[in-house]
Backbone as a chain_set.jsonl record, in Angstrom:
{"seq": "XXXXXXXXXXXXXXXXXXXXXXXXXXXXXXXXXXXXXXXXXXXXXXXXXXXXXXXXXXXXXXXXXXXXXXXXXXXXXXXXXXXXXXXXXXXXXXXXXXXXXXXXXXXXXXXXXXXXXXXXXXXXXXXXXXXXXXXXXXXXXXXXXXXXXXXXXXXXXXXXXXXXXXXXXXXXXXXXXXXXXXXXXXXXXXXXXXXXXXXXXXXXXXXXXXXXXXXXXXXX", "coords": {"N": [[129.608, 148.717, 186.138], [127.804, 150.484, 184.719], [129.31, 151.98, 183.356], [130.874, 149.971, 181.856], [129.104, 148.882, 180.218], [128.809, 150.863, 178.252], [131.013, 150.791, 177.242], [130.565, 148.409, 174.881], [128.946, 150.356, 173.395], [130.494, 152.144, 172.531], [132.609, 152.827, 168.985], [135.707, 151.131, 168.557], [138.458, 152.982, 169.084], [136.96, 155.623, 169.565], [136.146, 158.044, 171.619], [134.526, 159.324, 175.124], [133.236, 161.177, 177.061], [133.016, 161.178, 180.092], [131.69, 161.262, 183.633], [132.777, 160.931, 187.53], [132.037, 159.957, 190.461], [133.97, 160.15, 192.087], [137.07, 161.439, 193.925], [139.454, 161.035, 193.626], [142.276, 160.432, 192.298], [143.507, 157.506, 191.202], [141.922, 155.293, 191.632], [139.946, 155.663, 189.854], [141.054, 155.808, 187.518], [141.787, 153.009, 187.42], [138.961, 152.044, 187.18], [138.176, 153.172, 184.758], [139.886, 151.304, 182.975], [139.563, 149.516, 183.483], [137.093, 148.983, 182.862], [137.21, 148.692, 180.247], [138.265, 150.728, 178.356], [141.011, 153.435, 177.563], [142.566, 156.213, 179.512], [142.472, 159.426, 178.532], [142.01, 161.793, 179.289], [142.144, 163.463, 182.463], [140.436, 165.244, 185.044], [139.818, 166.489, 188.347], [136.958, 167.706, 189.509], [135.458, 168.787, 191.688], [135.48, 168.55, 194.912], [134.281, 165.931, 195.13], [133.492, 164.96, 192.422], [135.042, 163.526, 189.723], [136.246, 164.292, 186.362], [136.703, 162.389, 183.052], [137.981, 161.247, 180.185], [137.681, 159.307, 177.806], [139.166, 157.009, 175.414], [137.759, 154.132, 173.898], [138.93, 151.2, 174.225], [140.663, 148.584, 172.431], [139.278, 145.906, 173.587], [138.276, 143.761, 176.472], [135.867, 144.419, 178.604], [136.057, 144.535, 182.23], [134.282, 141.995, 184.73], [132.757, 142.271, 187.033], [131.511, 142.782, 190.632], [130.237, 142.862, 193.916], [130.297, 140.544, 196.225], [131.39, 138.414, 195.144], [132.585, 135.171, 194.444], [134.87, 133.854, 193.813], [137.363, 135.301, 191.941], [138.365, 135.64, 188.285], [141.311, 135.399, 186.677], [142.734, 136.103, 183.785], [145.5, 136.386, 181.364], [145.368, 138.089, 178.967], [143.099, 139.655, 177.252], [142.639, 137.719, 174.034], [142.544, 139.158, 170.609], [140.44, 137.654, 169.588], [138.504, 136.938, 171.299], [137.835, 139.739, 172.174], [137.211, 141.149, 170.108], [134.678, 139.619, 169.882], [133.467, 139.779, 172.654], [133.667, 137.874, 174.573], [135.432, 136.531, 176.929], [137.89, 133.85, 176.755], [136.983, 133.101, 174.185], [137.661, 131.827, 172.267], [137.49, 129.508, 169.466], [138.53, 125.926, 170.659], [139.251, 127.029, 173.225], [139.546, 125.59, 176.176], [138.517, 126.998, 178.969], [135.669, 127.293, 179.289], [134.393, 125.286, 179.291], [135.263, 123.384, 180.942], [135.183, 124.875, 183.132], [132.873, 124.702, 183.605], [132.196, 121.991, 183.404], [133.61, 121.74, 185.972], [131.719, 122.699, 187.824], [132.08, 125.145, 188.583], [130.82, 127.344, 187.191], [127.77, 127.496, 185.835], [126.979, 128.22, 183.431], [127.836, 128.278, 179.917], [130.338, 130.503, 178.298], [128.933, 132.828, 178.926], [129.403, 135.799, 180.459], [128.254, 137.627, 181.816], [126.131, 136.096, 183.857], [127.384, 133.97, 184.909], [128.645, 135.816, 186.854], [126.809, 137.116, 188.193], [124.95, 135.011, 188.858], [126.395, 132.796, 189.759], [128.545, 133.922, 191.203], [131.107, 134.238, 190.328], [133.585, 136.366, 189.138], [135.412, 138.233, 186.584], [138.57, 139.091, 184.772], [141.332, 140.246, 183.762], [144.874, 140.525, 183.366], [146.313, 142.383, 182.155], [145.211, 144.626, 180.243], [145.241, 145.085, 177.373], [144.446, 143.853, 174.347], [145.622, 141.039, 172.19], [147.434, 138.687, 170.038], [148.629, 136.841, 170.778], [149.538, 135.81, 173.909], [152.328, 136.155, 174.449], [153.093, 138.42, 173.708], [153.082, 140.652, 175.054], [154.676, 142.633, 177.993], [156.998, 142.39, 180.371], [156.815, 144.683, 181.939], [154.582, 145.594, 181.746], [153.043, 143.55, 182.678], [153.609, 143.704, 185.383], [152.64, 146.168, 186.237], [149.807, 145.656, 185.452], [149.315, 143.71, 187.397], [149.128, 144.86, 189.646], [146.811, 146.689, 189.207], [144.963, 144.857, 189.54], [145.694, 144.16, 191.881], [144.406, 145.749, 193.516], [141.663, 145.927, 192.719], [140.626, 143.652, 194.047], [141.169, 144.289, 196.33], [139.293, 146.243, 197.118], [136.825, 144.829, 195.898], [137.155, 143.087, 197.591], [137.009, 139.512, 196.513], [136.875, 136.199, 197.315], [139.008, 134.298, 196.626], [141.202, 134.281, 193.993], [141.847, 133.496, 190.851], [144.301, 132.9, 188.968], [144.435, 132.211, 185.5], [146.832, 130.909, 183.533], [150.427, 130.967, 183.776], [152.189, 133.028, 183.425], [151.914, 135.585, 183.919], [152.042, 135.689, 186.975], [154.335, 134.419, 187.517], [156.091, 136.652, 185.928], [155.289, 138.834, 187.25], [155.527, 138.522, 190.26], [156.407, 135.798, 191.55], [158.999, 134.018, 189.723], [159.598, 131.487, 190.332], [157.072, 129.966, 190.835], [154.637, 127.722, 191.157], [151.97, 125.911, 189.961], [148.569, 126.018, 191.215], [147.468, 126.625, 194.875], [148.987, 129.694, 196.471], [151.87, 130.522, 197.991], [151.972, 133.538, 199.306], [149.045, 135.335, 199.659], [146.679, 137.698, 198.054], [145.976, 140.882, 198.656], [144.803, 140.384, 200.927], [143.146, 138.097, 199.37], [142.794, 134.345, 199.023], [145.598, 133.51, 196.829], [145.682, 131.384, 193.644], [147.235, 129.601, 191.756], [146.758, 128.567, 187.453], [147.743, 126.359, 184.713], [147.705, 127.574, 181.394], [144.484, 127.248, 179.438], [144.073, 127.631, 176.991], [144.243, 126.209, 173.977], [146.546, 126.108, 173.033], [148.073, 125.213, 174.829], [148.927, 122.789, 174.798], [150.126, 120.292, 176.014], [148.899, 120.386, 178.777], [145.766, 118.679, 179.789], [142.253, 118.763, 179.488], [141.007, 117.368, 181.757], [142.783, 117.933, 183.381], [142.789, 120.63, 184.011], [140.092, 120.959, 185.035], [140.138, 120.031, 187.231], [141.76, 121.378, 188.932], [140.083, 123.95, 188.963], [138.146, 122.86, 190.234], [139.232, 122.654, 192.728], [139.692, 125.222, 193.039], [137.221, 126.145, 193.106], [136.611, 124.853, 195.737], [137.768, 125.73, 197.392], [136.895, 128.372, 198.254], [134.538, 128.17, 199.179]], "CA": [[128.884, 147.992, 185.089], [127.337, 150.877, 183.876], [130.649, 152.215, 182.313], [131.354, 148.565, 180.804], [128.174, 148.718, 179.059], [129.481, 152.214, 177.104], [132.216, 150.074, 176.027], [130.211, 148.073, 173.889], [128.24, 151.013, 172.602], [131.317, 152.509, 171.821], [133.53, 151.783, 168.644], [136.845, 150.871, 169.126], [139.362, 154.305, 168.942], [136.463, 156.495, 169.917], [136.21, 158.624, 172.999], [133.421, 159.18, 175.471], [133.007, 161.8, 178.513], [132.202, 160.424, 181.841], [131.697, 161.826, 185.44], [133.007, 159.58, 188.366], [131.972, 160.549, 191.873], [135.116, 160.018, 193.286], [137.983, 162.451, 193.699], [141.154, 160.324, 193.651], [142.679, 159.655, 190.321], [143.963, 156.249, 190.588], [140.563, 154.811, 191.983], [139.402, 156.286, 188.985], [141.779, 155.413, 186.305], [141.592, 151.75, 187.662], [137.953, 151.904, 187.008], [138.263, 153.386, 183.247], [140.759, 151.15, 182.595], [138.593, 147.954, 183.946], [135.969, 148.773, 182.005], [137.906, 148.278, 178.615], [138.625, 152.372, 178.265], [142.62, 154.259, 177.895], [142.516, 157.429, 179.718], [143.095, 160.232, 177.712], [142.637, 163.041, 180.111], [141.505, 163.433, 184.187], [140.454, 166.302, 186.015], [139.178, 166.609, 189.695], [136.007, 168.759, 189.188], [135.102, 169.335, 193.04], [135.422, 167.941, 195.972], [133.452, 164.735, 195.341], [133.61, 164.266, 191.101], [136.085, 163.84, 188.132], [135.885, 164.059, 184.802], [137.779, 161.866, 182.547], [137.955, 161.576, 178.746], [138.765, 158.266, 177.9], [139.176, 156.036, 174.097], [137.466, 152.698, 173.981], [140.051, 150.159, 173.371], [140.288, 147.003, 171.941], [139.519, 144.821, 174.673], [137.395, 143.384, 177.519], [135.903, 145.409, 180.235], [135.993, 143.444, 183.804], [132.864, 141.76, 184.642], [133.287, 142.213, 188.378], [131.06, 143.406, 191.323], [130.521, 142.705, 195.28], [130.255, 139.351, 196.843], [132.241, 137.467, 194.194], [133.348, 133.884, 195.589], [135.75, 134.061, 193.017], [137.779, 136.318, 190.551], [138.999, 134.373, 187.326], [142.382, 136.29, 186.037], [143.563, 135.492, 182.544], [146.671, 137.036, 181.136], [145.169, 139.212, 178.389], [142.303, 139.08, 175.977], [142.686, 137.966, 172.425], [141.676, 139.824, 169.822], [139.448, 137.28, 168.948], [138.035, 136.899, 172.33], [137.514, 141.105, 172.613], [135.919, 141.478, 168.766], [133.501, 138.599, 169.919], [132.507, 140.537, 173.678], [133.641, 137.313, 175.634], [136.596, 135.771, 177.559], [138.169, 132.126, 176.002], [135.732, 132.479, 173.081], [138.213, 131.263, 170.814], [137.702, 127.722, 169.672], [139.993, 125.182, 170.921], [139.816, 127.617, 174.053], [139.132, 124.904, 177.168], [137.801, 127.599, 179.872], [134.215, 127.312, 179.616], [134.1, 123.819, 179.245], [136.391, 123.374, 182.134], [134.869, 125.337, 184.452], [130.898, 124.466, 183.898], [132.415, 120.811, 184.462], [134.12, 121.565, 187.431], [130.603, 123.135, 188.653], [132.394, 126.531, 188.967], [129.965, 128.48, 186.542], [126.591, 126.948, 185.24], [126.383, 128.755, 181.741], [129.124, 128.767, 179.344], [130.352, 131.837, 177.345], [128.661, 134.184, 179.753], [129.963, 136.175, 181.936], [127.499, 138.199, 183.075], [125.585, 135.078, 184.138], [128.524, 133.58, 185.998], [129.182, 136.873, 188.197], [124.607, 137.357, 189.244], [124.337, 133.546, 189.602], [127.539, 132.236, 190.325], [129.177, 134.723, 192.465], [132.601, 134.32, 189.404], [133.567, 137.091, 188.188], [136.375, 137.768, 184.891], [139.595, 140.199, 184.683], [142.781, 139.808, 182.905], [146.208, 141.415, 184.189], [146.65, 143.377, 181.578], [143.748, 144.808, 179.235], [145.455, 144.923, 175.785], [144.502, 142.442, 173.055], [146.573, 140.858, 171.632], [147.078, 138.013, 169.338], [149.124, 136.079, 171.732], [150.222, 137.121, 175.323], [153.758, 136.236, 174.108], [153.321, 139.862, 172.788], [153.056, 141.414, 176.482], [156.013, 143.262, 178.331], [157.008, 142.114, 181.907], [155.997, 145.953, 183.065], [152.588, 145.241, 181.557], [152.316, 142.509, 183.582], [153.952, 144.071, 186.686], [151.193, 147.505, 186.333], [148.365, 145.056, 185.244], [148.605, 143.11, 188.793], [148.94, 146.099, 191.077], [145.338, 147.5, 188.927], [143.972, 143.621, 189.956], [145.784, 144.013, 193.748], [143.721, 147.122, 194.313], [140.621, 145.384, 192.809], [140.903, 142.871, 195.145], [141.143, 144.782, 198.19], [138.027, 146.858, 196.737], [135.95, 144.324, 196.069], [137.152, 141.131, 198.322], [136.831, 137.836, 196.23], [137.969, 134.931, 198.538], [139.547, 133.619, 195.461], [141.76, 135.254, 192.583], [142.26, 132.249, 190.154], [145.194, 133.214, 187.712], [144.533, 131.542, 184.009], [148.272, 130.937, 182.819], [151.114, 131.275, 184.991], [153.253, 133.694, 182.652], [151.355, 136.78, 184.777], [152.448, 135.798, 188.23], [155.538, 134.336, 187.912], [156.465, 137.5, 185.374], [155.26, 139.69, 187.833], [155.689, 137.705, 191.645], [157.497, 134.596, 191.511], [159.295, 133.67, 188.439], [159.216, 130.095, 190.749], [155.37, 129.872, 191.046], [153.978, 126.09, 190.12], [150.28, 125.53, 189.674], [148.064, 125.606, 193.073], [147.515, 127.549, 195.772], [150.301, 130.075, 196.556], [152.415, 130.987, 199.226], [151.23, 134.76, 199.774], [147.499, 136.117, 199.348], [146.622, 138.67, 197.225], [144.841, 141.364, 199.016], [143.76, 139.062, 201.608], [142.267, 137.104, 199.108], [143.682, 133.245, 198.4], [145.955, 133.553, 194.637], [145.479, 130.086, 192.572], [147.77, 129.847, 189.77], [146.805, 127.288, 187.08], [147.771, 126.202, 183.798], [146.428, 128.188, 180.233], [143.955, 126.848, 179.297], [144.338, 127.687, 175.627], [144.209, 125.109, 172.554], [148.008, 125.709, 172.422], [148.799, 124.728, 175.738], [147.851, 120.738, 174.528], [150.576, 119.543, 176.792], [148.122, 120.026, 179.724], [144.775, 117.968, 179.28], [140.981, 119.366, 180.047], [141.187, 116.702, 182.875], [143.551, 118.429, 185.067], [141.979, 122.202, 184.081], [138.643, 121.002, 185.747], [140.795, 119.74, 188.785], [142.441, 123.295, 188.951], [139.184, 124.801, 188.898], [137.377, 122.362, 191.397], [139.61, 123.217, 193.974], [139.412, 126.322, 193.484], [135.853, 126.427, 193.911], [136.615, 124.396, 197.236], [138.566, 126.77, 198.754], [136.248, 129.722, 197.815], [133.599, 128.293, 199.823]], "C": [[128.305, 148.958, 184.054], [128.255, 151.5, 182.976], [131.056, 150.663, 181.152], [130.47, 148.759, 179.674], [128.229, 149.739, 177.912], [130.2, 151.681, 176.414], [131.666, 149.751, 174.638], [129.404, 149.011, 173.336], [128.805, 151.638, 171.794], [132.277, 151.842, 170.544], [134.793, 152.247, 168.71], [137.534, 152.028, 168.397], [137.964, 155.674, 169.318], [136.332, 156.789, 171.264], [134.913, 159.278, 173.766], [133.93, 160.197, 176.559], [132.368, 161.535, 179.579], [132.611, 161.252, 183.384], [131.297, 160.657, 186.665], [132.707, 159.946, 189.679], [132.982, 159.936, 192.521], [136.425, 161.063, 192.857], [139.569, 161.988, 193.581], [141.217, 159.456, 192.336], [142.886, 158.245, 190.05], [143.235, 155.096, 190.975], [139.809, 155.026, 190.265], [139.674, 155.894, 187.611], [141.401, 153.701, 186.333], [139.922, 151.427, 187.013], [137.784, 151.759, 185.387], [138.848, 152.189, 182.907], [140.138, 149.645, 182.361], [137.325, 147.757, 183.254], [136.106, 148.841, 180.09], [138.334, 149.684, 177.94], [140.734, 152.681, 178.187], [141.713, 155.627, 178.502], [143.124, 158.095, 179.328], [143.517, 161.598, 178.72], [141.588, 163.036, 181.238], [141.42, 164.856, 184.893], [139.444, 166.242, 186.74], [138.345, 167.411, 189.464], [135.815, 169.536, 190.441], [135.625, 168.267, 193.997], [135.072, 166.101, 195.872], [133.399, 163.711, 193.822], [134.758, 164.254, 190.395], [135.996, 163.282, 187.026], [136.65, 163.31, 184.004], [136.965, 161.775, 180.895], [138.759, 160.415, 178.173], [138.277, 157.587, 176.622], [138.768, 154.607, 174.693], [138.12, 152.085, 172.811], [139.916, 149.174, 173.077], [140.331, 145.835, 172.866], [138.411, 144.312, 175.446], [137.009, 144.024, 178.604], [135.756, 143.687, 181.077], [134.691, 142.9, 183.802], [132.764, 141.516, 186.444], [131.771, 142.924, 189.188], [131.19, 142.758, 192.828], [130.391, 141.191, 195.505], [130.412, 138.02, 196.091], [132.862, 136.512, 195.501], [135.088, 133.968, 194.836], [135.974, 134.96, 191.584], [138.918, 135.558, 189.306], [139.864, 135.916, 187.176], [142.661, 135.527, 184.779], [144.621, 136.824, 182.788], [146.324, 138.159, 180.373], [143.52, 138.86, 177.628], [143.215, 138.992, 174.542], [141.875, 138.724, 171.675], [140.239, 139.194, 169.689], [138.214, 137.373, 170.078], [137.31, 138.573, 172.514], [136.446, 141.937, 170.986], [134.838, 140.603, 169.235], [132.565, 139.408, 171.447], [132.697, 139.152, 174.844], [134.978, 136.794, 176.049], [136.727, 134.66, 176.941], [137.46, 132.312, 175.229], [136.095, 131.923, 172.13], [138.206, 129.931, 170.571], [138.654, 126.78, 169.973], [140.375, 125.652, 172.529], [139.111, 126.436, 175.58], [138.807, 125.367, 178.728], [136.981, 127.173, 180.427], [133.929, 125.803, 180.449], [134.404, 123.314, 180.381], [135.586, 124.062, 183.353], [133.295, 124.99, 184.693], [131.256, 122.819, 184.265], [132.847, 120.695, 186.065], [132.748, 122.193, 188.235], [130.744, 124.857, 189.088], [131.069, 127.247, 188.411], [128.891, 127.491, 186.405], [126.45, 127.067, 184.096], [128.014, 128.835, 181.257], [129.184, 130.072, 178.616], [129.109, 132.884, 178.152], [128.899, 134.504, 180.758], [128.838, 136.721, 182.615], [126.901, 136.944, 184.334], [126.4, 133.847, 185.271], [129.027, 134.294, 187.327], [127.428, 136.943, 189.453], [124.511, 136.017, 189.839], [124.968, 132.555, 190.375], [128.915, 132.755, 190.984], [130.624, 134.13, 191.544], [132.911, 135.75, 188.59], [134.864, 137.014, 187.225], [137.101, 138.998, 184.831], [140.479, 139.6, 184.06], [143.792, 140.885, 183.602], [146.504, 142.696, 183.487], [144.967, 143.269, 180.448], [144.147, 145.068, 177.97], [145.105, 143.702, 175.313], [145.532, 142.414, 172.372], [146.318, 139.578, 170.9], [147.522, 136.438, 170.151], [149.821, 136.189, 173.412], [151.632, 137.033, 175.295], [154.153, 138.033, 174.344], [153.313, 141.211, 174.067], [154.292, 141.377, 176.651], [156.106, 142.808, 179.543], [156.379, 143.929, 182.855], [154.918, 146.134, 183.011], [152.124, 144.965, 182.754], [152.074, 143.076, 185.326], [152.006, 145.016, 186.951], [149.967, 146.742, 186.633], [148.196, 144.337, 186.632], [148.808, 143.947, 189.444], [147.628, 146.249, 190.911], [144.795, 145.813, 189.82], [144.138, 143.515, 191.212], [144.466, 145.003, 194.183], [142.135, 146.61, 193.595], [139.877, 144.512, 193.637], [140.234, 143.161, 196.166], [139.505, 145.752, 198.683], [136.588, 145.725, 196.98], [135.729, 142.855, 196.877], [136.556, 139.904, 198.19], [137.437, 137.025, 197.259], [138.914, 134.27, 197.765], [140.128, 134.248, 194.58], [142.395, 133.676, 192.03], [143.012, 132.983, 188.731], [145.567, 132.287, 186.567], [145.914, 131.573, 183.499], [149.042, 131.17, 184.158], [152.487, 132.466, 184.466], [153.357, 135.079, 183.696], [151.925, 136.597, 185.888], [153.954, 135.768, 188.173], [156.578, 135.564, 187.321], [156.591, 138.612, 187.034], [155.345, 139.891, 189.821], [156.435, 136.955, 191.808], [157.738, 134.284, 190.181], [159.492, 131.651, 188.773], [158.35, 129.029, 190.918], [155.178, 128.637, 189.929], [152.484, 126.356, 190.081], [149.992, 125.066, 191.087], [148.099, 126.775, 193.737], [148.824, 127.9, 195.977], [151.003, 130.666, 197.859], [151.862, 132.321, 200.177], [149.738, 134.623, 198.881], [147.937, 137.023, 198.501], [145.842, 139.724, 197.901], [144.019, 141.213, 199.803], [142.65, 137.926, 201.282], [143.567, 135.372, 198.568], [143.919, 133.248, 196.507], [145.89, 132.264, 194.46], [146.17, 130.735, 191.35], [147.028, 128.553, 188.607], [147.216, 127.553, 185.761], [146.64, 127.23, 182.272], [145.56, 127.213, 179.471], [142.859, 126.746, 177.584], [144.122, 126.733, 174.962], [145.828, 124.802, 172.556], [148.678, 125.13, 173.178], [148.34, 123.311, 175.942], [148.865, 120.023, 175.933], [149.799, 119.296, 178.714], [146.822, 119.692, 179.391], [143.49, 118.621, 179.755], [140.857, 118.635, 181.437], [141.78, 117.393, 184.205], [143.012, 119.942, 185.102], [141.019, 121.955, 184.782], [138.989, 120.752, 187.316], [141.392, 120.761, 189.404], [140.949, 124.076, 189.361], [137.914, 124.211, 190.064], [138.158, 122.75, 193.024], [139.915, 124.539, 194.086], [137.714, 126.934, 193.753], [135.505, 125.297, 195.305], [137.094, 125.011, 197.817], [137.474, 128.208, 198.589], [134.691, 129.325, 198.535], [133.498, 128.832, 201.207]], "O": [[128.212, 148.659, 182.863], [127.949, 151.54, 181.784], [131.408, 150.594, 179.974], [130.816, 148.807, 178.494], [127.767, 149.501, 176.795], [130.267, 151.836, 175.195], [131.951, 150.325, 173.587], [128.852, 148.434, 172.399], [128.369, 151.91, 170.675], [132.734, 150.708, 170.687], [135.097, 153.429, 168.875], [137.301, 152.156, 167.195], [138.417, 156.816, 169.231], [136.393, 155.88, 172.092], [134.144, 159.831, 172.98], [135.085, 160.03, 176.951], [131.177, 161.725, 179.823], [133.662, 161.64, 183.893], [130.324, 159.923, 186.835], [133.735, 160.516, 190.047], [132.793, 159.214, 193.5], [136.69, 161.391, 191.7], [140.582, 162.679, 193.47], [140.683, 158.525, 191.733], [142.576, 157.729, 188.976], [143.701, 153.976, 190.762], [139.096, 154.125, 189.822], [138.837, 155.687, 186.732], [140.809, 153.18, 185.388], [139.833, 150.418, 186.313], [137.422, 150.745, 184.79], [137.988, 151.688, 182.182], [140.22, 148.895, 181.389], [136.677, 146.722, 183.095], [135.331, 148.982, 179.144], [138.798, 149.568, 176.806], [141.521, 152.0, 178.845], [140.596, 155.991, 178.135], [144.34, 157.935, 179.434], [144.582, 162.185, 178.912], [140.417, 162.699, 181.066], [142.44, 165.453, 185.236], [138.315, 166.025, 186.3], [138.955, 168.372, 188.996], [135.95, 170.759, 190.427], [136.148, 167.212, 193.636], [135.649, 165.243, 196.54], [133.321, 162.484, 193.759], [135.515, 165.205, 190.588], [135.742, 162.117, 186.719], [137.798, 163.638, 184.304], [135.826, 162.105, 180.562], [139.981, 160.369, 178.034], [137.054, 157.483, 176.531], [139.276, 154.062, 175.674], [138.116, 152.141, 171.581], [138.883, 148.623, 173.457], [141.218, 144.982, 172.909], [137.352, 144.524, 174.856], [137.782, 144.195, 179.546], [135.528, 142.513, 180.785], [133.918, 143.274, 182.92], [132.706, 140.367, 186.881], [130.973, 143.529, 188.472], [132.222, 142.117, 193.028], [130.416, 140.645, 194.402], [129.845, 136.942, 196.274], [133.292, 136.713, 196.637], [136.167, 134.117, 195.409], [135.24, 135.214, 190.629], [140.026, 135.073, 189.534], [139.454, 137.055, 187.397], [142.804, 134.306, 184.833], [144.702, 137.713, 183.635], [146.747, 139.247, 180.763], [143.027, 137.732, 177.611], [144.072, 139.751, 174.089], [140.7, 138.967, 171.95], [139.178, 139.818, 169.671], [137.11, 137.822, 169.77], [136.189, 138.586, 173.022], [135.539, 142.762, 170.877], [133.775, 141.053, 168.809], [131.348, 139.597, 171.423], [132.046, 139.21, 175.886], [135.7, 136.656, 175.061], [135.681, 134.248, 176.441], [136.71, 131.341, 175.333], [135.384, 131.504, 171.217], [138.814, 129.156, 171.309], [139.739, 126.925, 169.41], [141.298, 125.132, 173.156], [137.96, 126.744, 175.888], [138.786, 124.538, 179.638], [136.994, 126.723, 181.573], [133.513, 125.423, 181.543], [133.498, 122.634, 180.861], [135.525, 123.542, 184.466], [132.692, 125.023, 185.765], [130.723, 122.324, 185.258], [132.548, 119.914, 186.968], [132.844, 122.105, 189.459], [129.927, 125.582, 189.656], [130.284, 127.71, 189.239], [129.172, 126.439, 186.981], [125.844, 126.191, 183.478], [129.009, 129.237, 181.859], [128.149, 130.683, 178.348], [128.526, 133.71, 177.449], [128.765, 133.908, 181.827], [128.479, 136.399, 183.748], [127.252, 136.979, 185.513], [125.925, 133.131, 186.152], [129.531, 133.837, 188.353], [127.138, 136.869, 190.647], [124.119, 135.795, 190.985], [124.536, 131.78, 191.229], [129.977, 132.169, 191.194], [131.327, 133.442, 192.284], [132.412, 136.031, 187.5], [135.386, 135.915, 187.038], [136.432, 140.031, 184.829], [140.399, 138.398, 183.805], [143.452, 141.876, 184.247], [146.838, 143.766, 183.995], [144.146, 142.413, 180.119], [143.182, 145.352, 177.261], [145.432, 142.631, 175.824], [146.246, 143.338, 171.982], [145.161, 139.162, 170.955], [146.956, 135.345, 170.117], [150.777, 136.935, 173.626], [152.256, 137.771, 176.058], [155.081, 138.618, 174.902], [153.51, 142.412, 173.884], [155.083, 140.653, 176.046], [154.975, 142.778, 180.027], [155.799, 144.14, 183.919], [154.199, 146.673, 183.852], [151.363, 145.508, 183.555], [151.134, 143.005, 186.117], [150.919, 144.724, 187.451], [149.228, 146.917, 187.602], [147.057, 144.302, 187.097], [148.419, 143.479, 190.514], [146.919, 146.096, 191.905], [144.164, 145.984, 190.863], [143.271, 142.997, 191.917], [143.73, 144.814, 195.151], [141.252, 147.167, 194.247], [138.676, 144.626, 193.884], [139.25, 142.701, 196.747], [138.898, 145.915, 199.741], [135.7, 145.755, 197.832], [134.849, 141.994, 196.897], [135.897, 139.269, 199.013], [138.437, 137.312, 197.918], [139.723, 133.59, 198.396], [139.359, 135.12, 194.175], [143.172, 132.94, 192.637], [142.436, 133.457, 187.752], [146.638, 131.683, 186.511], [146.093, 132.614, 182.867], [148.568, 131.455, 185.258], [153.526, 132.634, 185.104], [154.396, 135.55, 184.159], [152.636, 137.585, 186.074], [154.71, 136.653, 188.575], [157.675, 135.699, 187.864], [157.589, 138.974, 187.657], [155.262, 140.926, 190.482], [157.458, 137.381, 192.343], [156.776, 134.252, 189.413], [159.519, 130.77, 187.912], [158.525, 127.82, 191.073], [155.368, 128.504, 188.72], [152.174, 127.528, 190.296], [150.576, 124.291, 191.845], [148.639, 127.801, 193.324], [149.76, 127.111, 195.845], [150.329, 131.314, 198.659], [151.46, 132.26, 201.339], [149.471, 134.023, 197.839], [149.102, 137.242, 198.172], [144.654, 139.457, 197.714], [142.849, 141.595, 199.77], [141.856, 137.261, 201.947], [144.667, 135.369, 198.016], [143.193, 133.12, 195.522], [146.142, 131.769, 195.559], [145.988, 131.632, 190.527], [146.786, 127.496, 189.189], [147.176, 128.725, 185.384], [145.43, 127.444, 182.203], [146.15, 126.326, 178.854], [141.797, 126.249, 177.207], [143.473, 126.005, 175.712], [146.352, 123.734, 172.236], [149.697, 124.531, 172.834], [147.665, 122.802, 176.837], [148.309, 119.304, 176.762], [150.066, 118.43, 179.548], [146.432, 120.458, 178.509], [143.781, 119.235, 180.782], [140.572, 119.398, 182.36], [141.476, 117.422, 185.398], [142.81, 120.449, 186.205], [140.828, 122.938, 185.498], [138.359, 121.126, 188.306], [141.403, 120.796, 190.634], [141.037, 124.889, 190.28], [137.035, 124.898, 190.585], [137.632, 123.028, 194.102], [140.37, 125.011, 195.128], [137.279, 127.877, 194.413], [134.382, 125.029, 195.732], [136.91, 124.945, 199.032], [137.911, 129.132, 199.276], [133.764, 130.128, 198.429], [132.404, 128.899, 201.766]]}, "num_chains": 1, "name": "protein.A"}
């Protein structure tokens, strides 16, 4: 958290020096990477720290910590969503709305406030903005859910709820319907559901809140 909060102090293409008490790079990178950062450059200092040197990018840090019931996944941020500092913030975007009906969160448009009070926390597969996730690569996607497997296993949500289904089935099943899924993630239960976008009209706010109620039934 306290790396996320650099993000926003930082502006976007500038670079920051940080010391990580941990000695394994890809613990490490995962971290930078989660907190809305590129890593520019990594070195093991001792035994116990490493230094990294990393550009704050145009995007969303994670909003993650321990005894999450559930971990929301989207596909990417939008720009608009990562200039503004929140997830779905774009109008038309049926998230919030969606999930404070289904009882998941309490507060809309905040995350923090969803992860302290409502044990939800907020990741995306991949951490580029973009304008549309059209604009993502299938090896994005692939990379971006290994960094969210190994979050997972770190911080054990009972729940990983995947916003869109472009991410899984890109990068897991290209068969994958909406609902609980065959394998776990990490030992935690994956939920795919519908995006929950403006553009994706052909699914209704009705069935997003039904997506999102059972996933805060299984996450109890």
């Amino acid at each position: 958290m306290k790396l996320a909060a650099r993000h926003w102090e930082t502006p976007v293409g500038a670079s920051v020096d940080v010391t990580i008490g941990c000695r394994e790079e890809q613990p490490v990178t995962d971290v930078v990477i989660g907190a809305g950062f590129e890593v520019e450059k990594i070195d093991v200092l001792d035994g116990r720290n490493t230094h990294v040197r990393a550009r704050r990018a145009r995007s969303l840090p994670d909003t993650v910590g321990p005894n999450m019931r559930v971990l929301v996944c989207g596909l990417n941020p939008s720009e608009y969503s990562a200039d503004r500092g929140v997830g779905y913030a774009r109008p038309g975007n049926r998230f919030w709305p969606a999930a404070v009906k289904a009882k998941l969160v309490t507060r809309a448009l905040d995350p923090v406030h969803a992860l302290e009070h409502d044990g939800v926390g907020i990741t995306d597969i991949v951490k580029r903005a973009t304008v549309q996730a059209s604009e993502l690569s299938p090896d994005e996607y692939r990379a971006g859910l290994q960094r969210v497997e190994r979050l997972v296993a770190w911080l054990q949500p009972r729940v990983v709820c995947f916003v869109g289904l472009d991410g899984w089935r890109t990068a897991v099943d290209r068969k994958a319907v909406p609902g609980r899924q065959p394998r776990d993630l990490a030992g935690a239960i994956a939920y795919v559901m519908p995006s929950t976008s403006g553009l994706n009209a052909r699914t209704r706010i009705d069935e997003l809140v039904a997506h999102l109620r059972t996933v805060r039934r299984l996450a109890r």
